[in-house]
N, CA, C and O atoms as a DFTB+ gen file, in Angstrom:
356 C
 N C O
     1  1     -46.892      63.998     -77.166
     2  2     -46.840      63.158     -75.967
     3  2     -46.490      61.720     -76.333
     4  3     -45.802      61.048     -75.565
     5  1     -46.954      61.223     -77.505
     6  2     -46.767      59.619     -77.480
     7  2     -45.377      59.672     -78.414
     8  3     -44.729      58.682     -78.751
     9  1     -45.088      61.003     -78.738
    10  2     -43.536      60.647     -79.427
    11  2     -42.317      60.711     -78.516
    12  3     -41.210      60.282     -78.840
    13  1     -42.685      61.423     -77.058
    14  2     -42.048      61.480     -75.898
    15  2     -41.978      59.943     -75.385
    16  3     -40.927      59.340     -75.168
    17  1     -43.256      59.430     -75.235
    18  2     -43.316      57.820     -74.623
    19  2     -42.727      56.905     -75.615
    20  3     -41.919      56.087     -75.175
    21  1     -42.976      56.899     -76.817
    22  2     -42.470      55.880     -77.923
    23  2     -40.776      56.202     -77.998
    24  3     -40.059      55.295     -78.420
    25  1     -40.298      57.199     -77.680
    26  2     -38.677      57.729     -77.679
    27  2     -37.885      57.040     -75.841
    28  3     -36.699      56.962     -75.518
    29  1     -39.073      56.692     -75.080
    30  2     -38.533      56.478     -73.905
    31  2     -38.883      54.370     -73.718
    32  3     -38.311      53.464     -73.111
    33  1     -39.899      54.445     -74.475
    34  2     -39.755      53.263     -74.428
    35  2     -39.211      51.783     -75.553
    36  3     -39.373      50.569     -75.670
    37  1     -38.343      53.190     -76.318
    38  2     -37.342      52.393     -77.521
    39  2     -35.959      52.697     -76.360
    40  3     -35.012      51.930     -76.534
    41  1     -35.829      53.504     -75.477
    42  2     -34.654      54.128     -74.773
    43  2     -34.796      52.817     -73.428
    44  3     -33.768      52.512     -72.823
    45  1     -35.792      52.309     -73.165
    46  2     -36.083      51.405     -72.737
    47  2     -35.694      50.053     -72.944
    48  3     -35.325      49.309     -72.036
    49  1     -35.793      49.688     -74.336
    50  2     -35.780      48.860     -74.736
    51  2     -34.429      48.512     -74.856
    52  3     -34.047      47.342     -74.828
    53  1     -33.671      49.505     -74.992
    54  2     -32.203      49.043     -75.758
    55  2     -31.452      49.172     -74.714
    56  3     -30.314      48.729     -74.872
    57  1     -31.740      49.733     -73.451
    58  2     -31.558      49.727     -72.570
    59  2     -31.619      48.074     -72.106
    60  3     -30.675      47.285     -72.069
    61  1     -32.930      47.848     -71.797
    62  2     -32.793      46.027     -71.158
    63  2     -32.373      44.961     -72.228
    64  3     -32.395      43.766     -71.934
    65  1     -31.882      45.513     -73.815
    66  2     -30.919      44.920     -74.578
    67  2     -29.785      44.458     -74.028
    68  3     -29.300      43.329     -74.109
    69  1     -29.220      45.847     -73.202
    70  2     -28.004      45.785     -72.885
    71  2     -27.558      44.685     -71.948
    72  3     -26.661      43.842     -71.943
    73  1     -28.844      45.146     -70.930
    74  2     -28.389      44.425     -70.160
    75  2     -28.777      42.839     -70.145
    76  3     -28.380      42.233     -69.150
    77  1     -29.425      42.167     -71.018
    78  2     -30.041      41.261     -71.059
    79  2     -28.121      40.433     -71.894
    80  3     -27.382      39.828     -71.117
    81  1     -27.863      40.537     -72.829
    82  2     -26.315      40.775     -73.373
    83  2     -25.385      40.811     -72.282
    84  3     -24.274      40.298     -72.420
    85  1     -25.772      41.437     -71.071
    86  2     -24.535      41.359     -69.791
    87  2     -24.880      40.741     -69.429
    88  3     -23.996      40.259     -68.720
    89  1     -26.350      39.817     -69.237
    90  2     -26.568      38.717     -68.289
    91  2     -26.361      37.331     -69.005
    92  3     -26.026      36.302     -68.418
    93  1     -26.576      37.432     -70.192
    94  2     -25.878      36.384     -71.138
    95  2     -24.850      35.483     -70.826
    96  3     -24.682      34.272     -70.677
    97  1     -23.824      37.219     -70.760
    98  2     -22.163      37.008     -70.803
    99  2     -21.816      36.739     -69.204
   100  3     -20.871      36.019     -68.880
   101  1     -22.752      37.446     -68.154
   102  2     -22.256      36.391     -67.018
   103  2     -22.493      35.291     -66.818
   104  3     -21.717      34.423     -66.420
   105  1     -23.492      35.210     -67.049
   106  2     -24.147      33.425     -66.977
   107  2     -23.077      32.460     -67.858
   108  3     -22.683      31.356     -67.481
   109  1     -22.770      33.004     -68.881
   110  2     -21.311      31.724     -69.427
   111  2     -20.143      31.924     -68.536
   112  3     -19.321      31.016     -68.410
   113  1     -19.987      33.292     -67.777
   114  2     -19.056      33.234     -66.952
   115  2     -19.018      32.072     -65.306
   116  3     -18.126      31.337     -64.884
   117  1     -20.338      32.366     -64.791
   118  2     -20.851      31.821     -64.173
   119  2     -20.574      30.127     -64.243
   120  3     -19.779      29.564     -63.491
   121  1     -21.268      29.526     -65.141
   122  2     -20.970      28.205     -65.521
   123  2     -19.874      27.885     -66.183
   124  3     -19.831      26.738     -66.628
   125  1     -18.678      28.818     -66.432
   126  2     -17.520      28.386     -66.657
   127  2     -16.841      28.386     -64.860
   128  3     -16.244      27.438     -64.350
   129  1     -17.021      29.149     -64.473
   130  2     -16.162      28.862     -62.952
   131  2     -17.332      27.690     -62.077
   132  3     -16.931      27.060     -61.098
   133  1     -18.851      27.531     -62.629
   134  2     -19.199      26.229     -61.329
   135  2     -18.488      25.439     -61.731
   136  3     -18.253      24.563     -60.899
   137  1     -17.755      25.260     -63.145
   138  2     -16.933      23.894     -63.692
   139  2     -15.675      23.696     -63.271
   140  3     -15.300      22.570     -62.942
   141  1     -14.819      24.835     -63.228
   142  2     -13.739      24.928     -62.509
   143  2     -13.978      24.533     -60.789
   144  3     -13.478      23.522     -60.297
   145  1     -14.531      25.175     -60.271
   146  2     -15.239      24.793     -58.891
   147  2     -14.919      23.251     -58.878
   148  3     -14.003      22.500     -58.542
   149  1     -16.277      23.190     -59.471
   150  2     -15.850      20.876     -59.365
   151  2     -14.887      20.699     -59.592
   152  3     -14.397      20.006     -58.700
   153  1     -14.213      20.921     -60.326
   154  2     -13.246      20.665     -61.088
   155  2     -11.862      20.453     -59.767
   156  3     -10.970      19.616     -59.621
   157  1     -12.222      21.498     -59.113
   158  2     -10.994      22.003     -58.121
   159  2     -11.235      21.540     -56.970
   160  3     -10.246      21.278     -56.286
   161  1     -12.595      21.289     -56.383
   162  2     -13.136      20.658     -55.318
   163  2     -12.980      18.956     -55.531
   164  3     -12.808      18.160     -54.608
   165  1     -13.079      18.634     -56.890
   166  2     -12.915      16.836     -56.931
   167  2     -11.494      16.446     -56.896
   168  3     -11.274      15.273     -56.595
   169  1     -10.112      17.498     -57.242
   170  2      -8.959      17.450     -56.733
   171  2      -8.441      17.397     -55.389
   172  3      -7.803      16.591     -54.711
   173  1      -9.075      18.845     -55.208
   174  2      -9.220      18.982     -53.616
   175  2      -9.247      17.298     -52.307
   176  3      -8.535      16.975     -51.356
   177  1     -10.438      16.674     -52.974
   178  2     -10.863      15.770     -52.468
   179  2      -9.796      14.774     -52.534
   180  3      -9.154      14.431     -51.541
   181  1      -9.576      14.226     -53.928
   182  2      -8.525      13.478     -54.179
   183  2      -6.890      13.851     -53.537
   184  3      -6.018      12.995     -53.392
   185  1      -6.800      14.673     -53.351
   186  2      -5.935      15.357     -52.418
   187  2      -5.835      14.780     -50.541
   188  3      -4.968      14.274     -49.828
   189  1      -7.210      15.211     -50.383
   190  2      -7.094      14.978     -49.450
   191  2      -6.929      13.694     -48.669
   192  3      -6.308      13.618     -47.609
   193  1      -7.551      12.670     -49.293
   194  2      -7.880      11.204     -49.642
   195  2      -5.627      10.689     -49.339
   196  3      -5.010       9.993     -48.532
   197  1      -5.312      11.419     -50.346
   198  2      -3.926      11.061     -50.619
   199  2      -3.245      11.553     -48.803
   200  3      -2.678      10.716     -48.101
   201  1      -3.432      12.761     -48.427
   202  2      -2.717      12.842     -47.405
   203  2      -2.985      12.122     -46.645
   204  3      -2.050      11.611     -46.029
   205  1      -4.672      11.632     -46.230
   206  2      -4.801      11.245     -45.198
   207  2      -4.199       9.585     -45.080
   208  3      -3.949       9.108     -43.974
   209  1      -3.988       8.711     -46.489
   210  2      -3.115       7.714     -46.961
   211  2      -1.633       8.025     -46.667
   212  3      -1.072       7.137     -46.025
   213  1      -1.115       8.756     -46.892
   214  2       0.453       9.453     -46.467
   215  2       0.581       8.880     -45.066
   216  3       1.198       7.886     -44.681
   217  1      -0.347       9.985     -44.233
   218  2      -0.013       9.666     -43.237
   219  2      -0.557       8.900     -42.240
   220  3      -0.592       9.239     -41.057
   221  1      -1.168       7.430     -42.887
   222  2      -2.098       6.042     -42.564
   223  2      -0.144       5.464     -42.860
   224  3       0.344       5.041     -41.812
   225  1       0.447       5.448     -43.591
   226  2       1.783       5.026     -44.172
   227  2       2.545       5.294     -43.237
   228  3       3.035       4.302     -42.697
   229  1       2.987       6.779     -42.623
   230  2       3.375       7.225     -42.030
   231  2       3.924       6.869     -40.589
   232  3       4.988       6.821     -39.973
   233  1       2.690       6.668     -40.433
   234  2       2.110       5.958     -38.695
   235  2       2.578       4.411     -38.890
   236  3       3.562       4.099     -38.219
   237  1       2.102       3.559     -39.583
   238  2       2.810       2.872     -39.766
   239  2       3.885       2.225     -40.200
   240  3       3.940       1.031     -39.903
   241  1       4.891       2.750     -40.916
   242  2       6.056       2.873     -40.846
   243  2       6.876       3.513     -39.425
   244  3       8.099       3.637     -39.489
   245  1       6.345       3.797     -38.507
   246  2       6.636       4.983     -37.036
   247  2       6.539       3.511     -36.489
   248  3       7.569       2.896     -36.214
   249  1       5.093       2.860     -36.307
   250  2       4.445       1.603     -35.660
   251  2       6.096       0.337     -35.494
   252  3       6.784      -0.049     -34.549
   253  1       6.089       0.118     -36.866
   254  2       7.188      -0.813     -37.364
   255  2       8.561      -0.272     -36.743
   256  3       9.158      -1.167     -36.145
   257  1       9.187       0.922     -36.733
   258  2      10.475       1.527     -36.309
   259  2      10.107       1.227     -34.969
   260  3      10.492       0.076     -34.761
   261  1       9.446       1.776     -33.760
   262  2       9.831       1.778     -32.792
   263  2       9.768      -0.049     -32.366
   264  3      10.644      -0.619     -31.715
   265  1       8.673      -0.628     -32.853
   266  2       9.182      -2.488     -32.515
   267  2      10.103      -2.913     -33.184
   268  3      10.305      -4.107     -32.962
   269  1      10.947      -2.348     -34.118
   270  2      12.764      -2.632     -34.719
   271  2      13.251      -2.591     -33.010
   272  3      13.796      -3.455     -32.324
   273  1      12.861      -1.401     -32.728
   274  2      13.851      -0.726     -32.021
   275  2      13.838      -1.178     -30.649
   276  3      14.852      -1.331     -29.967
   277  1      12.613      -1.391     -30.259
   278  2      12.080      -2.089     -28.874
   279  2      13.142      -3.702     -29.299
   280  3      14.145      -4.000     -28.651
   281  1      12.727      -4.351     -30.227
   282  2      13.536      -5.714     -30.441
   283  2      14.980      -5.407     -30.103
   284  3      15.617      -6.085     -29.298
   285  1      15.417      -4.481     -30.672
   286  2      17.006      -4.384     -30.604
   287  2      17.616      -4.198     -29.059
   288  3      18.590      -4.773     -28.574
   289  1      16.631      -3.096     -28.364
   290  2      17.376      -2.872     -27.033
   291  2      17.509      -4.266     -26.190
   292  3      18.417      -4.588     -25.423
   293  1      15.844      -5.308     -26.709
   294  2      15.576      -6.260     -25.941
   295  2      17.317      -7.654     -25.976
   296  3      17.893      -8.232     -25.054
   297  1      17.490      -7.654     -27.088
   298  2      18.537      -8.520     -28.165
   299  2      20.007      -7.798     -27.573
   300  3      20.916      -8.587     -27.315
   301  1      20.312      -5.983     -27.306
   302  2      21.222      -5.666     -26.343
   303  2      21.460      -6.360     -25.209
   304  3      22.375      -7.085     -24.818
   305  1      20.442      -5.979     -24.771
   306  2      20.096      -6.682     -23.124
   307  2      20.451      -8.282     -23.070
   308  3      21.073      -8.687     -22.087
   309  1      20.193      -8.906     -23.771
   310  2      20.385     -10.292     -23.150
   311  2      21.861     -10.457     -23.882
   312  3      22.634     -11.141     -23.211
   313  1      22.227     -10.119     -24.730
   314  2      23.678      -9.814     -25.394
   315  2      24.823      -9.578     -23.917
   316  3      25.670     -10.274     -23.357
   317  1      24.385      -8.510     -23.772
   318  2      25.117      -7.836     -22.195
   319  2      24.575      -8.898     -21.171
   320  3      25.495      -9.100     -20.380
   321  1      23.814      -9.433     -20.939
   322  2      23.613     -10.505     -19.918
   323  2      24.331     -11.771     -20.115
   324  3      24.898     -12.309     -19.164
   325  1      24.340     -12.314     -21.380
   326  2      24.877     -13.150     -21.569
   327  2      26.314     -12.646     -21.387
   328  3      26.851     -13.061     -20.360
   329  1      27.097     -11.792     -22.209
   330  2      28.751     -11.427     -21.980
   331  2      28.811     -11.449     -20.362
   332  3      29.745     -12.112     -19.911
   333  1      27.967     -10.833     -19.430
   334  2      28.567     -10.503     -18.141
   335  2      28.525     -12.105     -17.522
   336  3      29.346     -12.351     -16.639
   337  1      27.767     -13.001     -17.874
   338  2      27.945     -14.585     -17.224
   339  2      28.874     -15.101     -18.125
   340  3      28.774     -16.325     -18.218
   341  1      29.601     -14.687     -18.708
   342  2      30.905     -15.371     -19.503
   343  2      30.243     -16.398     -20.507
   344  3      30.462     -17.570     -20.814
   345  1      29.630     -15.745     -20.756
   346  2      29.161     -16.783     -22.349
   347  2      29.467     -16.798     -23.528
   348  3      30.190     -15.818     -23.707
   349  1      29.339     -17.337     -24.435
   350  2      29.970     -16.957     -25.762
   351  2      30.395     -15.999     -26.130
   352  3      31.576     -16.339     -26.212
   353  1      30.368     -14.883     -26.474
   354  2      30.153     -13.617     -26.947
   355  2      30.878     -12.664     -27.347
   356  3      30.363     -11.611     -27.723
């Protein structure tokens, strides 16, 4: 009887060897991807930071074009006002 129990609890043993060895090897797996994680999330961030600058640029460069453009029709207009009263032009 105790060579039955001493055979099951060496079968035991090497047993939660094993797996103690697989939990090892995930756990370095584990803390190799939370590092990648940050790693990819503090890009991420910096990323996002950048678009939302893009298009802070964006808008204003849009801001600036349409008052070019508002100036110019205004600068048409009195151009054509002035030519139609025979003025310089």
């Amino acid at each position: 009887m105790t060579e039955s129990l001493t055979e099951r609890l060496l079968s035991a043993e090497r047993e939660a060897g094993f797996h103690e060895r697989d939990m090892s090897s995930l756990e370095r797996e584990r803390i190799d991807l939370e590092h990648r994680v940050n790693r990819m999330e503090a890009e991420l961030d910096s990323l996002r930071k950048r678009r939302l600058e893009s298009y802070a640029r964006w808008w204003n460069a849009r801001d600036e074009r349409d008052r070019a453009r508002h100036l110019c029709r205004r600068l048409r207009r009195k151009i054509d006002k002035t030519r139609r009263r025979g003025g310089d032009g």
